[in-house]
N, C-alpha and C positions, 0 to 999 in steps of 0.2 A: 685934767685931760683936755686937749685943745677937740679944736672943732673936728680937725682932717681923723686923728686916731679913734675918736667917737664914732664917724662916719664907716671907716673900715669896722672896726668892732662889728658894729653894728649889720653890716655889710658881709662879711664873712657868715656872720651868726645866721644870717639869713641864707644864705648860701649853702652850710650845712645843713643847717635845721628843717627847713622848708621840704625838702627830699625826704628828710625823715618821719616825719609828720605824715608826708605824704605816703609813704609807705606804711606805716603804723595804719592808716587808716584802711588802704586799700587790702592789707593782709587779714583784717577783720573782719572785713565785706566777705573776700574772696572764701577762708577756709580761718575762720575764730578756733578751733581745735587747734589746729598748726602754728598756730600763732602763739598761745596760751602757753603749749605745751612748749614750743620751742621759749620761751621769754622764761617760764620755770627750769627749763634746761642749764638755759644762759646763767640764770642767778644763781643756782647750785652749784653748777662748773667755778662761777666766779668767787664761791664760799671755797669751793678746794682751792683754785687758784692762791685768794689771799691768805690760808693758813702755810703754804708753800714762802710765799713774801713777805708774810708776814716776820718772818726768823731772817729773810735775808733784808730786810730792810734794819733792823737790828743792825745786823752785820755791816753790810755794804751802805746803806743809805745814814745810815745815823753815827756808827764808830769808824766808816769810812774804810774798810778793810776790806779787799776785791777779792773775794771765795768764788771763785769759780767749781771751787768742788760742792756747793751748796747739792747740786742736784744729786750728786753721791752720797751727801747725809739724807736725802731724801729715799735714796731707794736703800741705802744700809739699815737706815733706822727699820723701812720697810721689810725687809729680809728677815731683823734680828725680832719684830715682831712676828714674824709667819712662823717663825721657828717658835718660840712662846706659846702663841696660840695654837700651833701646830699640836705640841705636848702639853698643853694643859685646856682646849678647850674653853677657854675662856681670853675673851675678846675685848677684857676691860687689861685683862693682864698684857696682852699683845700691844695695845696703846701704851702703858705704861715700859714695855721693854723697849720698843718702838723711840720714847722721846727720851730716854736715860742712857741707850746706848747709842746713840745719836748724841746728845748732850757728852757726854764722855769721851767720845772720838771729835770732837768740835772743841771741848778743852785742851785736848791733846793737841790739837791743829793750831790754838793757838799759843798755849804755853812753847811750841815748838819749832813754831816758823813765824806765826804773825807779831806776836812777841819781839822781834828781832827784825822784823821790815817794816818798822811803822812808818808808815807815810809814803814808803816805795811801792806806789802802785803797780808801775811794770815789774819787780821782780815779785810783788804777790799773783799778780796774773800769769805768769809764766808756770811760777813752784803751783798755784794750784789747778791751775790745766795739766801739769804734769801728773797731781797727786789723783786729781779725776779719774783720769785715765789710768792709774795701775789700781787706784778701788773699782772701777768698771769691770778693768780684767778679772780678775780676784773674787769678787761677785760673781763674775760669767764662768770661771772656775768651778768656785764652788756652786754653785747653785744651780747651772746650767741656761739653756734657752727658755728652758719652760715659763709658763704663765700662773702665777701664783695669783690667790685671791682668797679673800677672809670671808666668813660667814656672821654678819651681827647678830645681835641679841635677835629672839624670836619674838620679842614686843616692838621693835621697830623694823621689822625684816617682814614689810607688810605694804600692801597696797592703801590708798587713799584718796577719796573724791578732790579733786581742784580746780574751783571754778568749771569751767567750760570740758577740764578734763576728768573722764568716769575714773579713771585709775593714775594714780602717779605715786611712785615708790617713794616709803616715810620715810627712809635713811637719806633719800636725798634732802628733806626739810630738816630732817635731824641735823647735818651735815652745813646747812643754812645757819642753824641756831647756834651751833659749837664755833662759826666763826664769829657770830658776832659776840658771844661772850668773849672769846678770844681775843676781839676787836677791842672791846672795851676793857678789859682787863691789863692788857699792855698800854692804853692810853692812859689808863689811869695809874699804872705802874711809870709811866715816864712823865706824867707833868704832876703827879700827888703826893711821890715818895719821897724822900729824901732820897734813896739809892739813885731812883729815876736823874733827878736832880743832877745827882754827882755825875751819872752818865754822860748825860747832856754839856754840863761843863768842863770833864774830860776830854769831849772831844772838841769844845773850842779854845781851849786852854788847860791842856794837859801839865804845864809845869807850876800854873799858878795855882792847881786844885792840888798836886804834889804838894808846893809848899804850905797847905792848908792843913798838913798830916795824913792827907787821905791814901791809902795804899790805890794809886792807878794801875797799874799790873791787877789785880784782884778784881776790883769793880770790872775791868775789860775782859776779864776770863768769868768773869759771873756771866756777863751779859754775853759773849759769844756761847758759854753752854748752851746759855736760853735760846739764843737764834737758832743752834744747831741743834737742841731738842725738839725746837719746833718743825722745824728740817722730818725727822724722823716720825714726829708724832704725826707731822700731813701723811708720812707715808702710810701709818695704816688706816687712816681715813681715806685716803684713796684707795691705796689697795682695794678698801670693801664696797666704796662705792664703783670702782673701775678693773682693775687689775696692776699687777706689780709683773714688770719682764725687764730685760735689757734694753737699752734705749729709754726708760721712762725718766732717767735722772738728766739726760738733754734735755728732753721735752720739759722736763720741771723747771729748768734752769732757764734756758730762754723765757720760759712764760714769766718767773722770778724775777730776770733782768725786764722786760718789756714794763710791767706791774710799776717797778721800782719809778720805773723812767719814766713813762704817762704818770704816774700821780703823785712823783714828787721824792728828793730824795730824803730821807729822814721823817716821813710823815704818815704815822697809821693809819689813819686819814686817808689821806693821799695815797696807801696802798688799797685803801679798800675800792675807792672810785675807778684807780687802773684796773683794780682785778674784776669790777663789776662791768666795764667798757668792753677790757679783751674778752670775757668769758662770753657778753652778749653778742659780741662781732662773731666771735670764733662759731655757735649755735646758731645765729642768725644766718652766717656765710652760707653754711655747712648745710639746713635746710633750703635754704631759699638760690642760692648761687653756688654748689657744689664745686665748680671750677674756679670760680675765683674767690672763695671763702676767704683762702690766708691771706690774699689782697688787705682785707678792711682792718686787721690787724697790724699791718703794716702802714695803711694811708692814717688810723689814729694815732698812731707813733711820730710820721710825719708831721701829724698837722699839729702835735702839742709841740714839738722840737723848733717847729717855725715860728708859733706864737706862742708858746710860754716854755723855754728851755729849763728853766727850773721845776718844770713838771706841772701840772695844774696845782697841785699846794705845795710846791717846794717851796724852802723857803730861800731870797734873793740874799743872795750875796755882794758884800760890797767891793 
């Protein structure tokens, strides 16, 4: 690295950093509660966030396949879990409905259409902004405007000391935990497995992994399930910590693409940093500057697209 780009580097860093520090410190002074409690907020938000991106990074960032109906398997899977849980009172069963019928409508999507457009980014963006929109209706259909929400286990459906704050709800640390298993378990599913493996070299050379005997069609419907189960399994994770209505499978979808795109395309990793940035921006905004909260989620977006377009761990291309 020469003299001049060390100097900007370095320069920038200071640039942002310095404000933030500086605020860090002054919000500690001012009111350490609000602080505390907003910074747990931001980190929990950032655990749902990444179980949401988590499946579309699979998808879009890693096999490269543009689902724009991501947000649909998020509220479908959500639905088909309310209805589970609904009639049977149990919230482990609703999880599990939740990421298998999601999984199954996500094989569907792609044995049907992606299948058939590989590499055609514009017409998968089109067919699944279309396919979005008639699952949104059809949901808003059946289901109505109402506001759906699940009830957890009554051992995590509990209050708990943090730090600085007398009470903070255990589902949302629960909620913490289950991504980083998550986190790590997909990591280790894509650089330890042999499947992972074939994944990965599927989609840098899908005809040389073809001539190796490997059924590619198969490996890419295995791993689109799993994106798309994951899709539905965030949904009743959120659900219980937030709510499930119409409009929520937008809002999951742009937070999915923003995630993808701050940290990088194709990188676990690299989704968890986006989703831990946007979650703290969005909590942070949201407390402290109410009016211009969505701002700082937008100027992070900006400012990795200026200096590192492959995302902060994407990986470069040549």
């Amino acid at each position: 690295m020469n003299t001049s780009a060390r100097f900007w580097k370095w320069f920038w860093l200071a640039v942002i950093g310095v404000p933030v520090v500086v605020f860090i410190v002054w919000a500690n002074i001012t009111n350490p509660r609000q602080f505390v409690s907003t910074l747990l907020n931001g980190v929990t938000l950032a655990a749902l966030y990444f179980l949401v991106a988590s499946g579309f990074t699979l998808i879009f960032g890693l096999m490269r396949n543009v689902n724009l109906a991501h947000g649909s398997l998020f509220l479908f899977g959500a639905y088909m879990g309310w209805i589970v849980g609904d009639a049977t009172d149990n919230w482990f069963l609703a999880i599990a409905a939740g990421f298998a019928s999601s999984a199954l409508l996500g094989l569907l999507l792609q044995v049907s259409v992606f299948r058939f457009m590989q590499g055609q980014e514009l017409r998968q963006t089109m067919v699944t902004i279309g396919l979005s929109i008639v699952l949104a209706d059809i949901m808003l259909w059946w289901f109505g405007g109402e506001i759906y929400s699940f009830d957890p286990p009554r051992a995590i459906f509990k209050s708990m000391p943090m730090l600085v704050v007398s009470k903070y709800p255990t589902y949302r640390i629960v909620v913490l935990g289950i991504a980083i298993v998550i986190g790590l378990v997909l990591w280790w599913f894509l650089n330890r497995t042999k499947v992972g493996l074939m994944i990965r070299a599927g989609v840098d050379d899908r005809n040389m992994l073809a001539a190796s005997g490997v059924n590619v069609q198969r490996i890419f419907a295995i791993t689109f399930a799993i994106g798309a189960g994951l899709a539905g399994f965030a949904g009743v994770i959120g659900g219980t910590a937030l709510s499930i209505s119409p409009g929520e499978d937008t809002r999951y979808l742009m937070a999915s693409l923003v995630v993808v795109i701050v940290g990088g395309m194709g990188s676990i990793p690299g989704a968890a940093v986006g989703a831990l940035l946007i979650g703290l921006a969005e909590q942070f905004g949201l407390s402290y500057a109410p009016t211009y909260g969505v701002v700082f989620t937008f100027l992070i977006m900006v400012l990795v697209l200026a200096f590192r377009p492959t995302g902060i761990l994407g990986r470069r291309t040549v």
